[in-house]
TORKOL-4160 file (C-alpha; in steps of 0.2 Angstrom, whole numbers, padded with zeros to 4 digits, m for minus):
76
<pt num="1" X="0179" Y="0154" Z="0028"/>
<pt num="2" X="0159" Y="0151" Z="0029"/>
<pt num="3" X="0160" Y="0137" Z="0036"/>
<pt num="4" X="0170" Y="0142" Z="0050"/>
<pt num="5" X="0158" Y="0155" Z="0053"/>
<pt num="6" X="0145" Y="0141" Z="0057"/>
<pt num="7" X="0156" Y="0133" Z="0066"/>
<pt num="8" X="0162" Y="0146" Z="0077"/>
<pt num="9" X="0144" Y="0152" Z="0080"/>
<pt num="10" X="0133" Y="0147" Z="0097"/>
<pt num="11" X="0120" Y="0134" Z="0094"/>
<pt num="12" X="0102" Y="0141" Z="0094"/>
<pt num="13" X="0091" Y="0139" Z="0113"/>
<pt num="14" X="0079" Y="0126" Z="0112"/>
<pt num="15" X="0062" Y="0131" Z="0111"/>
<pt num="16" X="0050" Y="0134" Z="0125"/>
<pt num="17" X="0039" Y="0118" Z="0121"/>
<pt num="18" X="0054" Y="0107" Z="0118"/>
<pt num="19" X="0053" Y="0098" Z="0137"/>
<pt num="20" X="0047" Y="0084" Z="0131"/>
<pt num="21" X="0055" Y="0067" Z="0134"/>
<pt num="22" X="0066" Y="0060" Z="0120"/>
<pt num="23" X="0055" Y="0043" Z="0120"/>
<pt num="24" X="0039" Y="0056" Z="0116"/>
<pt num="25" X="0049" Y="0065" Z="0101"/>
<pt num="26" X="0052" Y="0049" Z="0092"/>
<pt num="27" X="0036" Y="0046" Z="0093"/>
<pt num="28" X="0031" Y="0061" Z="0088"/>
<pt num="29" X="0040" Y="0057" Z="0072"/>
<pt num="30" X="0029" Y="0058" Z="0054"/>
<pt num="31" X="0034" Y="0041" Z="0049"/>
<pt num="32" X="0027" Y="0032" Z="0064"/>
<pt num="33" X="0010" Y="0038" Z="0060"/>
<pt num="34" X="0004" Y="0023" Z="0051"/>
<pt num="35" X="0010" Y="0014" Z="0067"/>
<pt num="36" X="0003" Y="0027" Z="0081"/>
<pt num="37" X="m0012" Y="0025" Z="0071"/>
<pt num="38" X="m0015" Y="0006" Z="0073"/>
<pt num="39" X="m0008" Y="0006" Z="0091"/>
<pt num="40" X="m0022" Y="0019" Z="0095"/>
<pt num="41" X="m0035" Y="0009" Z="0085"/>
<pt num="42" X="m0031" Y="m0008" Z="0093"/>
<pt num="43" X="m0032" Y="0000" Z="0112"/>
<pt num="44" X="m0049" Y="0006" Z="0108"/>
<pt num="45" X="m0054" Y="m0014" Z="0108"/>
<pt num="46" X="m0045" Y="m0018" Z="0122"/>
<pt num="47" X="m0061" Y="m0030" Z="0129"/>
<pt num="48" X="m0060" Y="m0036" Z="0110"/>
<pt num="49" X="m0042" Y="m0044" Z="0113"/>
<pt num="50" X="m0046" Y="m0060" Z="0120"/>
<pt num="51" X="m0055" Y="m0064" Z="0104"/>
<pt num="52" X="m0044" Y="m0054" Z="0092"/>
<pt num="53" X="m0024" Y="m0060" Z="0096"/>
<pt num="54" X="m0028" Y="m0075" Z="0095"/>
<pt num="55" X="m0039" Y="m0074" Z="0082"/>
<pt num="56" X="m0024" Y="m0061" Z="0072"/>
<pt num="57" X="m0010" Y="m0074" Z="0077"/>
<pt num="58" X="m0022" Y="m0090" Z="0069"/>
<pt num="59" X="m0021" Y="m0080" Z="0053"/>
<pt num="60" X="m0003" Y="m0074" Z="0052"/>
<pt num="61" X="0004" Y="m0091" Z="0057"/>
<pt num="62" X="m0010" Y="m0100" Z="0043"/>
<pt num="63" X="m0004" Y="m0085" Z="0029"/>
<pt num="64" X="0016" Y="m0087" Z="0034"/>
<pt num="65" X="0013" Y="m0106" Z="0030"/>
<pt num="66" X="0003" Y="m0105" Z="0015"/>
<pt num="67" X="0018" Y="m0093" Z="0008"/>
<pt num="68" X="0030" Y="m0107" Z="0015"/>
<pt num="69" X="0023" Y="m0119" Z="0006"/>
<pt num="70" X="0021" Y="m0109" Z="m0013"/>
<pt num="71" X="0038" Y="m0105" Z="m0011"/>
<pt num="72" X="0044" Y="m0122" Z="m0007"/>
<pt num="73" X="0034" Y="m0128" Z="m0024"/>
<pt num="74" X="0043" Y="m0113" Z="m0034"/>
<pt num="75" X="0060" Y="m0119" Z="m0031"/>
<pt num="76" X="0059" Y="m0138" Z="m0032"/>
């Protein structure tokens, strides 16, 4: 009986503020904060890229094959 009560009721209006595009209120979401929060820290040193892609690419390619090879060791 309750629940056809909240079936049968209108769905709220959306609030005033809620214009937003969809795009912005995933963003929005707590969970990507970690992530906003790097993003915004790493467009601050936009002139540092030249230097700092590369230089981050050198060390996750070096790190990702150092891990390889441990592993690779471990299991034979």
């Amino acid at each position: 009986m309750a629940l056809r009560k909240l079936i049968g009721q209108r769905l709220p209006e959306p609030p005033e503020g809620a214009s937003s595009s969809i795009v912005e209120q995933v963003l929005a979401v707590p969970q990507l904060g970690a992530a906003r929060l790097f993003w915004d820290n790493f467009r601050d040193l936009q002139p540092w890229w030249p230097v700092l892609v590369p230089m981050l690419l050198w060390v996750g390619v070096s790190t990702y094959r150092k891990e390889r090879a441990a592993l690779a060791g471990e299991t034979s």
